[in-house]
C-alpha positions as CSV (number, residue, x, y, z in Angstrom):
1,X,-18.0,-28.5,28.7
2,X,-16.5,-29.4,25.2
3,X,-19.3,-30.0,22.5
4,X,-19.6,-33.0,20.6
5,X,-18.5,-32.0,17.1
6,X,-20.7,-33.0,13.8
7,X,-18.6,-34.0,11.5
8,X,-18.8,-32.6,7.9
9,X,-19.0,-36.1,6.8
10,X,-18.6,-39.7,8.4
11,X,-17.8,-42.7,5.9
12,X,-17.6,-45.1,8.6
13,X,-21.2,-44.6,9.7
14,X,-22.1,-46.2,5.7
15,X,-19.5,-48.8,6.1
16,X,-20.9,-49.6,9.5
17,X,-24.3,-49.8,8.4
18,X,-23.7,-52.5,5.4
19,X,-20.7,-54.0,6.9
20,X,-21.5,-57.7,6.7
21,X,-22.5,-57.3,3.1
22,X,-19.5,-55.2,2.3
23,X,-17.2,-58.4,4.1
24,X,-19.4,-60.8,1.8
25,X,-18.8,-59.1,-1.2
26,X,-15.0,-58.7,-0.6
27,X,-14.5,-62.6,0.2
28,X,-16.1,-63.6,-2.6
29,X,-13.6,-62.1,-4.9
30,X,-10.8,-63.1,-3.0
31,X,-11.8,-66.2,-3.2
32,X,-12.7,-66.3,-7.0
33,X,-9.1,-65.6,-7.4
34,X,-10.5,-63.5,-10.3
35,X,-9.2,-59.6,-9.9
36,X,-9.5,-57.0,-12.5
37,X,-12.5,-56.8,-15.5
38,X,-14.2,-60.1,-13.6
39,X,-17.5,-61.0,-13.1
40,X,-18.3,-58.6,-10.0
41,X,-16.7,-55.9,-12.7
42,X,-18.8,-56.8,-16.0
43,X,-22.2,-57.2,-13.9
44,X,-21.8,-53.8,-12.0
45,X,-21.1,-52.3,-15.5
46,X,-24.9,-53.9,-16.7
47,X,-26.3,-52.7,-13.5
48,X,-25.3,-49.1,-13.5
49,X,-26.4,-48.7,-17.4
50,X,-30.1,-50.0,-16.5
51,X,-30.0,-47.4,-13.2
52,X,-28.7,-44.2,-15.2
53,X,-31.1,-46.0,-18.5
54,X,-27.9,-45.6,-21.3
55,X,-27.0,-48.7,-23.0
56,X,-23.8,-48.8,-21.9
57,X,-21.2,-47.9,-18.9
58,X,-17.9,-48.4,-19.0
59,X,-16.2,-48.3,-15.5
60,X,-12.6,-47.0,-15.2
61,X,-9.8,-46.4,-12.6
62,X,-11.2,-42.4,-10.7
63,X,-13.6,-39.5,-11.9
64,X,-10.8,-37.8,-13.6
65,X,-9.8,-40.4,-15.9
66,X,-13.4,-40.9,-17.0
67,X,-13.9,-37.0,-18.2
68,X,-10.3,-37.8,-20.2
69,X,-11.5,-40.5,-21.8
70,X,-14.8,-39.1,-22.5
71,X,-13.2,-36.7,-24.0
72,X,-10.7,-38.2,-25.7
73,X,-13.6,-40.4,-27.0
74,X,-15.4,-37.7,-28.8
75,X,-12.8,-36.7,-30.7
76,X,-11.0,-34.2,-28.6
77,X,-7.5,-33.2,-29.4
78,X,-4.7,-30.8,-29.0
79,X,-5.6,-27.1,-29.4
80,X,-9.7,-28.2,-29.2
81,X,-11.7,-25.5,-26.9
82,X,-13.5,-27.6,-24.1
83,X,-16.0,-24.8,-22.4
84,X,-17.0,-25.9,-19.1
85,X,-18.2,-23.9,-15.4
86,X,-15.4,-23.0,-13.7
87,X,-17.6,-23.4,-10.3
88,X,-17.1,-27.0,-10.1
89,X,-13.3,-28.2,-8.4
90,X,-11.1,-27.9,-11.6
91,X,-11.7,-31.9,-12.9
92,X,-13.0,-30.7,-16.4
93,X,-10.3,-28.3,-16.5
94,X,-7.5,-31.0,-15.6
95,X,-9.0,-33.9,-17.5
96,X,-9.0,-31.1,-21.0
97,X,-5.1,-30.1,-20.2
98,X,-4.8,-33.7,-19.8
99,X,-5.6,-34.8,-23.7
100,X,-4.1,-30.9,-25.0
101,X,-7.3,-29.1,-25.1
102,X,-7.8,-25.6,-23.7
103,X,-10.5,-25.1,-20.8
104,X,-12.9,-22.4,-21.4
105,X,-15.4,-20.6,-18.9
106,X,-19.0,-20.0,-19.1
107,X,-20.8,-18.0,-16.1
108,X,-23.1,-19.6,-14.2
109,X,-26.6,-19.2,-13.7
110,X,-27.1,-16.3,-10.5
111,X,-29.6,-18.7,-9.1
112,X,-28.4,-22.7,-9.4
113,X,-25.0,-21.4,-10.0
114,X,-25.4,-24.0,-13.1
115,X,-24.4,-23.7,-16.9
116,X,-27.6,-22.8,-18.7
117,X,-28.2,-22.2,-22.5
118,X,-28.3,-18.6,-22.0
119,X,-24.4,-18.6,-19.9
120,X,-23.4,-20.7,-22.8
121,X,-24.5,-18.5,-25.6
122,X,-23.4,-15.5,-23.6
123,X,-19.8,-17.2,-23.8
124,X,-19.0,-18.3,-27.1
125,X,-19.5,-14.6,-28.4
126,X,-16.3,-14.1,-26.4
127,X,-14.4,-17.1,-28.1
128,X,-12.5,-16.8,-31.4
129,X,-14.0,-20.4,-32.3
130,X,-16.6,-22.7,-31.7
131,X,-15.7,-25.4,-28.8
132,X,-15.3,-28.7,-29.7
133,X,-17.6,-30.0,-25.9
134,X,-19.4,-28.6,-23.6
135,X,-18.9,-30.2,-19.9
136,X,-22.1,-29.7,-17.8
137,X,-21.4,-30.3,-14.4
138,X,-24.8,-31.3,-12.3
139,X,-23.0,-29.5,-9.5
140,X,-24.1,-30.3,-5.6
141,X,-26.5,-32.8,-6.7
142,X,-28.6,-30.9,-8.4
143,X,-29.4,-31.5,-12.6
144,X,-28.8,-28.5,-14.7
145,X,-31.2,-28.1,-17.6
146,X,-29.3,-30.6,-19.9
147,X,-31.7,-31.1,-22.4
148,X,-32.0,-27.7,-23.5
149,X,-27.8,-27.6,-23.4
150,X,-28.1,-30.4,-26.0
151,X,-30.5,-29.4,-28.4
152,X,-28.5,-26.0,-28.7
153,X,-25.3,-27.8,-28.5
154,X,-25.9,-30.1,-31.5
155,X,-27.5,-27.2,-33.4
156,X,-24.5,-25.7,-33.6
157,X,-22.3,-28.8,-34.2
158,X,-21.0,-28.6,-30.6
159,X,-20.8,-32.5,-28.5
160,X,-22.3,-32.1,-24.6
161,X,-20.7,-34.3,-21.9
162,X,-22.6,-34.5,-18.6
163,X,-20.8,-35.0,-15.0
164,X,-22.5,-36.8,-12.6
165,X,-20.0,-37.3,-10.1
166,X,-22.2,-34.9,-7.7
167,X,-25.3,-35.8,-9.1
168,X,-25.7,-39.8,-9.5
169,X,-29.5,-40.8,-9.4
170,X,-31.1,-36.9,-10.2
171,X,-33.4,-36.7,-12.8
172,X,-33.2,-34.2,-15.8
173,X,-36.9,-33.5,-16.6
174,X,-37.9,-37.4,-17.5
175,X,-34.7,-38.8,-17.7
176,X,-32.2,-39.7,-15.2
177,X,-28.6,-37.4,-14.9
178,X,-26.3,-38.8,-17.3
179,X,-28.3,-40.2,-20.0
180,X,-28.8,-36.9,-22.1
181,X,-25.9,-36.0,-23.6
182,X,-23.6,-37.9,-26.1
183,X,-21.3,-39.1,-23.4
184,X,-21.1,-38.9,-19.4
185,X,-19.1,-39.2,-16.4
186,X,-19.2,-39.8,-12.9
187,X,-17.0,-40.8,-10.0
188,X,-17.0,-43.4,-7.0
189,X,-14.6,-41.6,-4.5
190,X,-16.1,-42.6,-1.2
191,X,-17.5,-38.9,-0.3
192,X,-19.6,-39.7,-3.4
193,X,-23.7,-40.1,-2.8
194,X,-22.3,-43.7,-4.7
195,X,-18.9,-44.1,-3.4
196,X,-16.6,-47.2,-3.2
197,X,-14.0,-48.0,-0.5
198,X,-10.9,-46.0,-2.8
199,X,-11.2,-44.8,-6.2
200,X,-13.7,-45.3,-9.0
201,X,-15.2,-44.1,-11.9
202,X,-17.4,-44.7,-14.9
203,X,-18.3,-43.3,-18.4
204,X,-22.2,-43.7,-19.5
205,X,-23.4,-43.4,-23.6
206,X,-25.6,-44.9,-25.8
207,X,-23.7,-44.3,-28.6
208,X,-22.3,-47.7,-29.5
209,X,-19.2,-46.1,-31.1
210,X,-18.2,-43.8,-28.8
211,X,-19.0,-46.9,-25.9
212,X,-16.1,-49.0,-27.9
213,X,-13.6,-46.3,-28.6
214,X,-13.8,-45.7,-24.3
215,X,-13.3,-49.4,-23.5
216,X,-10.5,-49.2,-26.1
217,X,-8.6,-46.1,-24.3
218,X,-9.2,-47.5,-20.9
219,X,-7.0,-50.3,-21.4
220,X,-3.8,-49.4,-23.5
221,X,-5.9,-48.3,-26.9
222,X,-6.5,-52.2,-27.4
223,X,-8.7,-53.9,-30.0
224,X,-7.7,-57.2,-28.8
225,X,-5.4,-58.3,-26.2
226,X,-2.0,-56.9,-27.0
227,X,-3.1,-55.6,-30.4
228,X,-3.3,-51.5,-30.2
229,X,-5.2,-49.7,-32.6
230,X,-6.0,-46.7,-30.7
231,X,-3.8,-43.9,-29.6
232,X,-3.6,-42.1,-26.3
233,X,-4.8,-45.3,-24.4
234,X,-4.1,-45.6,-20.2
235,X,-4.3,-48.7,-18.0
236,X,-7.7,-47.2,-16.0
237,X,-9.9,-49.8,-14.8
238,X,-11.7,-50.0,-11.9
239,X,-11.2,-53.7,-9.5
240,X,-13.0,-56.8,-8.6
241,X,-13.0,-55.5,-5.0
242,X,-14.5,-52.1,-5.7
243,X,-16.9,-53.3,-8.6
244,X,-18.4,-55.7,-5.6
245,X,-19.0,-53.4,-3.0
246,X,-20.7,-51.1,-5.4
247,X,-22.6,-53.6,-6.2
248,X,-23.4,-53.9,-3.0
249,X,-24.3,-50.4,-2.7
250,X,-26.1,-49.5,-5.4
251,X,-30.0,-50.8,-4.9
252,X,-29.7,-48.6,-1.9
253,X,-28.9,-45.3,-3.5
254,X,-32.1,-44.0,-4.1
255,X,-33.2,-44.8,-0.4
256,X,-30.0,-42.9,0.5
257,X,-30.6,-40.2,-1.5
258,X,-33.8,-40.0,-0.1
259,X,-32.5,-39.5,3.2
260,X,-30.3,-37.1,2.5
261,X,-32.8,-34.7,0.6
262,X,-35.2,-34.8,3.7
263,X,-32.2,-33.8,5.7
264,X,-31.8,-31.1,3.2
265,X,-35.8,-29.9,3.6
266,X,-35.4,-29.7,7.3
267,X,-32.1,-27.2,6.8
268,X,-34.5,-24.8,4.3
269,X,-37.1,-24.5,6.6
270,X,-34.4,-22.5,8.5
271,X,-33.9,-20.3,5.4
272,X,-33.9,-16.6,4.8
273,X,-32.8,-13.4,3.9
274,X,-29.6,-13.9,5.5
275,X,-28.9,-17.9,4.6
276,X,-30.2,-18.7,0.9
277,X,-29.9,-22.3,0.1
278,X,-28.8,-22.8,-3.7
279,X,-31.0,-25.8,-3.9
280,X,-34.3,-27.3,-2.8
281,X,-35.7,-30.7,-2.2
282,X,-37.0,-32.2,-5.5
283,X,-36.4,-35.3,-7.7
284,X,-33.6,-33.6,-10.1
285,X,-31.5,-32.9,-6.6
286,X,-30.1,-35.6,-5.0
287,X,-28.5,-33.4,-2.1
288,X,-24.8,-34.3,-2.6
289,X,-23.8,-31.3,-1.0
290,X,-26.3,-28.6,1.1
291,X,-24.6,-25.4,0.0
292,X,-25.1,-21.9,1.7
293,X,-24.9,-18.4,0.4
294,X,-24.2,-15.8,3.0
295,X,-22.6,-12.4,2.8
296,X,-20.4,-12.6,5.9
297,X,-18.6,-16.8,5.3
298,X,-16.5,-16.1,8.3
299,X,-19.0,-15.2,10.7
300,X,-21.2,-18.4,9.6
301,X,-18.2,-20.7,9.6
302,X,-17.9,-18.9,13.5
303,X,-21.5,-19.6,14.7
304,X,-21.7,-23.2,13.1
305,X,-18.6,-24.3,14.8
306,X,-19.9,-22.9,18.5
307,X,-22.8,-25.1,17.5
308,X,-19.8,-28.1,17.1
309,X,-21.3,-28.2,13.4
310,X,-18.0,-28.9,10.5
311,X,-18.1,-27.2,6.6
312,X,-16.8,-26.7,4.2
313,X,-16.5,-24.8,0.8
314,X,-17.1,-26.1,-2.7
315,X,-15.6,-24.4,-4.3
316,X,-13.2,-21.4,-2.5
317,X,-11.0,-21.0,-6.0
318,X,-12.2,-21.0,-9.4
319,X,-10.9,-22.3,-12.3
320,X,-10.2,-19.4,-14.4
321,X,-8.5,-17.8,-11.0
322,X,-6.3,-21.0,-10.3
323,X,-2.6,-20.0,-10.9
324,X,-2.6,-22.7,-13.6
325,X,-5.0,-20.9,-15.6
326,X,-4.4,-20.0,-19.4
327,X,-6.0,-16.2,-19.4
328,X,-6.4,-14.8,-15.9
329,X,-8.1,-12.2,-17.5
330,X,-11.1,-13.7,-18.1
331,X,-14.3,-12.2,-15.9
332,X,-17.2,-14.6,-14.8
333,X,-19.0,-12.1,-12.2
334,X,-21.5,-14.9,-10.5
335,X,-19.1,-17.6,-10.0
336,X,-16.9,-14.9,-8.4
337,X,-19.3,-13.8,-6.0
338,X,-20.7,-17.1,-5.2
339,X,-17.4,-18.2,-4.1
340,X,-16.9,-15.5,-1.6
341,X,-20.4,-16.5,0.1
342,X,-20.8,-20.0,-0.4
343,X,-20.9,-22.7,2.6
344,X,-21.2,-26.6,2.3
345,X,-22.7,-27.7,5.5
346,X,-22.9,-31.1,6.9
347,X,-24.7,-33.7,4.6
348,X,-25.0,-37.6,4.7
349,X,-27.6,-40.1,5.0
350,X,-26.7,-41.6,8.6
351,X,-27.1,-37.9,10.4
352,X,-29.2,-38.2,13.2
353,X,-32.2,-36.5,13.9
354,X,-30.6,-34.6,16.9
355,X,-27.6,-34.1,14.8
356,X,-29.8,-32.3,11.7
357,X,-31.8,-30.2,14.5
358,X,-28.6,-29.1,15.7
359,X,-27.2,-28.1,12.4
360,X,-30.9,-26.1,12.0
361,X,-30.8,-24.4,15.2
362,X,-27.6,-22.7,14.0
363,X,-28.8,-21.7,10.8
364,X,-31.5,-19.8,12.7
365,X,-29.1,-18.1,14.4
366,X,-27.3,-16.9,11.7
């Protein structure tokens, strides 16, 4: 008898679920005859700021392209040091080469596997120069300890950029993800806990320069239409279409997230010494990804899939081991380990109930 097979993820279960909304939404702009920066556009970018609580967002073509601009916003040139995780997929690390900097690594708390002040410090002894950012990934949905990163950041002169591409809706202490540091990121690819139907992404700041100088570099580096005062400028700006169906989206995220963090509780009550969840159900986690340590991957990825149960791994390379890397000599001993042993299982709001049981009954057996 062949077993049904859980998938890892299913984005046509969401579509599904909001379809006539989603159809609504993409007439309407078809019929506007109104395309790119539009209404749909200008009132999603108003709508996000409120949600995250920064005075402004400014909504661009991907993830990536927001963490160059972001950068590229804040000052960031050629030959600047941009320290980052190196846990976390390799965007920072692209979007730095991207504008000339040079990525550099941090460890990761043993833990959260998260930047903390205390990996931070512990790095910069190593560096021959201060960095000019520090990227803190809220990694698997889960907020790192942002607010501590800033206030030791800006003590020593050093600018903090969040990315809440994982993470959109946690809250740092009071204050939601993304509305800490002096400039932040996320992305709408549709795997996202906020994800459109193709690519998306956004920048969040309250800093009312830094908020022009990113509109300016999303489109072409333009004060005014065809006038270009700013150099290093891209055509990156995110559609009518995509703008409406996030709109569309978006006063459901927190029930969503909801959902999935319940899901999550139910896979930790089949924790233990031999499956160690990273995270845990709580207002800064947002469950973007339930992630696994276990010493034996294979064996896991063996036992799930007799169980018809799909993973994944977040990450299986690190940065600082990628063949692109600047100094493969560089040592970061947790993020190492971690991604020997960790294990992304299943994770989205419309899981059933039989299908989350499943996914329990063979953690218990691992």
């Amino acid at each position: 008898m062949t077993i049904e097979m859980i998938p890892f993820n299913d984005l046509g279960r969401n579509t599904a679920a909001i379809r006539g909304h989603i159809d609504a939404a993409i007439s309407n702009v078809v019929s506007s005859g109104w395309y790119v920066l539009g209404p749909e556009h200008n009132a999603f970018e108003v709508e996000l700021a409120r949600y995250v609580g920064s005075l402004h967002c400014i909504a661009v073509g991907n993830g990536t392209d927001a963490l160059q601009i972001a950068l590229s916003a804040l000052g960031v040139v050629a030959g600047d040091m941009v320290l980052t995780a190196a846990n976390a997929g390799g965007y920072t690390s692209t979007a730095a080469r991207s504008v000339g900097a040079i990525p550099v690594y941090a460890d990761v708390d043993e833990d959260s596997l998260l930047l903390t002040v205390d990996t931070l410090r512990a790095a910069i002894t190593l560096l021959p120069t201060l960095p000019k950012a520090v990227v803190v990934t809220h990694l698997f949905g889960a907020a790192a300890e942002v607010q501590a990163i800033v206030t030791w950041a800006h003590g020593l002169g050093i600018l903090v950029v969040e990315d809440c591409a994982q993470s959109l809706g946690a809250f740092a202490g009071s204050s939601r993800a993304g509305s800490v540091g002096d400039i932040a990121t996320t992305s709408f690819y549709p795997t996202k806990n906020l994800g459109a139907l193709g690519d998306g992404g956004a920048i969040f700041t309250s800093n009312d320069d830094l908020a022009a100088r990113a509109r300016q570099l999303r489109q072409y580096g333009w004060e005014s239409k065809y006038k270009t005062v700013v150099d290093g400028g891209r055509n990156s700006r995110l559609d009518e279409l995509q703008a409406a169906i996030l709109r569309v989206k978006l006063p459901l995220l927190d029930a969503w997230n909801e959902r999935r963090r319940v899901i999550h509780f139910q896979y930790e009550l089949a924790a233990s010494d031999t499956v160690r969840f990273v995270n845990s159900s709580s207002p800064a986690f947002v469950a973007h990804l339930a992630v696994i340590r276990v010493q034996d991957r294979a064996r896991a990825q063996e036992i799930l899939e007799a169980h018809g149960v799909r993973t994944d791994v977040h990450y299986p390379i690190a940065d600082h081991q990628q063949p692109v890397a600047e100094d493969s000599t560089v040592s970061l001993p947790v993020t190492e380990v971690a991604a020997e042993q960790i294990l992304s299982l299943p994770l989205f709001p419309e899981l059933s109930d039989a299908e989350v049981a499943r996914v329990v009954a063979a953690l218990m057996e691992i």
